[in-house]
N, C-alpha and C positions, 0 to 999 in steps of 0.2 A: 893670602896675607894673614897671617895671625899675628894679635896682639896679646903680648905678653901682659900680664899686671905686675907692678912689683906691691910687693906688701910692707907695709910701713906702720907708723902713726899717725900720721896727719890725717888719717880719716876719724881717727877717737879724737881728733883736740877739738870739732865743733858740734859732738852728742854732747856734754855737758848744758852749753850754751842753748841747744834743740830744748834738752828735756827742761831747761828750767824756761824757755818761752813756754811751750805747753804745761807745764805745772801752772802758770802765771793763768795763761788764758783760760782753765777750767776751774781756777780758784773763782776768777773775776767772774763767768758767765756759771756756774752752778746757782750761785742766790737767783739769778734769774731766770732758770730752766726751772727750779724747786717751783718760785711764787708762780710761776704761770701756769704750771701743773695743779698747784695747791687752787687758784680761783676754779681752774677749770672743771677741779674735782667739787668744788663747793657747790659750783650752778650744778653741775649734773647729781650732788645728791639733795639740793632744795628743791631743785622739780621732780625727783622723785617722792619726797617728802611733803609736796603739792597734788602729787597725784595719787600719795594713799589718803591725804586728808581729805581730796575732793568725792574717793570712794566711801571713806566713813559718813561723809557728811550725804550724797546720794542714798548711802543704804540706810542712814536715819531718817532720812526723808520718807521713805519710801514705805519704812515698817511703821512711823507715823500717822502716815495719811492711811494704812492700812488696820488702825485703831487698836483698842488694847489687847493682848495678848498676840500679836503676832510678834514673830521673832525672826533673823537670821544671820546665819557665819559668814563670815568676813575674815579672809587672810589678809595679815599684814606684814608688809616684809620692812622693815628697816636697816637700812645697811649703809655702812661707812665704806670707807676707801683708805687707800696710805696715805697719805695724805690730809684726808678734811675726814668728818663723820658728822653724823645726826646731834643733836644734844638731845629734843626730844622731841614729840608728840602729846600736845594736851588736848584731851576729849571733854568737854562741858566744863559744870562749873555749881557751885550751890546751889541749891533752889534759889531763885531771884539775884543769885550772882550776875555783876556786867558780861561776864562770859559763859553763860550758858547754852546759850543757843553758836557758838565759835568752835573751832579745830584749831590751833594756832601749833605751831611749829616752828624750829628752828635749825641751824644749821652753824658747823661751830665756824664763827668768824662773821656772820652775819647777822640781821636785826632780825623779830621775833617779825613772822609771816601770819597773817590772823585769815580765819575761813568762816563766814558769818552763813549756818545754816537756816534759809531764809524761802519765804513764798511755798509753803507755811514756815514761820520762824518753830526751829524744833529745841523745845529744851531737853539739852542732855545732861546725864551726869552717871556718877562709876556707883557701883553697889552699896557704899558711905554715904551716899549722897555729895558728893565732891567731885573733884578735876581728877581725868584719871590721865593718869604720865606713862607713856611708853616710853624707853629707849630703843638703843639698838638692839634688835633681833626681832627673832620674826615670831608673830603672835594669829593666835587664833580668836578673834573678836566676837562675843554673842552680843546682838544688836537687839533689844526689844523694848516693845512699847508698853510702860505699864501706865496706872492711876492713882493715887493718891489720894486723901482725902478732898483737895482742892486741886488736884493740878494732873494732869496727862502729861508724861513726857517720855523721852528714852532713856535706858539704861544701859549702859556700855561696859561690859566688862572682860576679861581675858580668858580664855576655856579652860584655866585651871582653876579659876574662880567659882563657888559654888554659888548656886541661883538663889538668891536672897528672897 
């Protein structure tokens, strides 16, 4: 038994009505595909943004209690997404700055993440003597321990930076 089809219009009069439901439903659920995407991208680059400041803050520790003139390299990768990115990475702070001995970071859409290097508390700071700011991209860190007339602390600077 075969069945014929006849061909007609009546199958074009209800694609119109199809495409503009589906127009409708991917207008309405895209804002909410986007923001759910956009937080998920946020946590996943703030903890990765925690997890290089928790390295910086380790490797100063470390070349601290190791006393003056030791030093070492530390890759840093900072990286955004489509969606969300880093704003930044700050490393120490003036001499006797409230954030000298901190790593704090951010991530865009969210509040400032602070990392109090502590037990020895280590003061850091960048070649100036100030707060050194990474953004995105990936950087090569020398971490070392100098002195000062009054004070021991780390220097942190990026390995294009020459040794002060």
């Amino acid at each position: 038994m075969s069945r014929e089809r006849k061909l007609d219009n009546c199958g074009l009069e209800g694609l119109p009505l199809q495409l503009t439901i589906v127009a409708i439903v991917l207008a309405i659920s895209s804002p909410i595909i986007y923001n759910g995407f956009k937080a998920y991208e946020t946590g996943k680059i703030e903890a990765q943004l925690g997890a290089e400041a928790g390295a910086i803050g380790d490797m100063a520790k470390l070349v601290y209690t190791g006393g003056v003139g030791n030093a070492q390299h530390l890759k840093v990768s900072l990286r955004g997404g489509a969606t969300s990115h880093a704003d930044y990475l700050l490393v120490g702070d003036n001499p006797g700055g409230p954030y000298q001995c901190c790593v704090r970071y951010r991530a865009e859409g969210s509040s400032e993440q602070s990392m109090v290097v502590k037990d020895p508390n280590v003061p850091m700071r960048s070649p100036q003597g100030g707060t050194l700011k990474l953004l995105e991209g990936n950087y090569d860190l020398m971490i070392e321990c100098k002195s000062s007339a009054n004070a021991t602390y780390v220097e942190v600077r990026t390995g294009n930076q020459a040794a002060g």
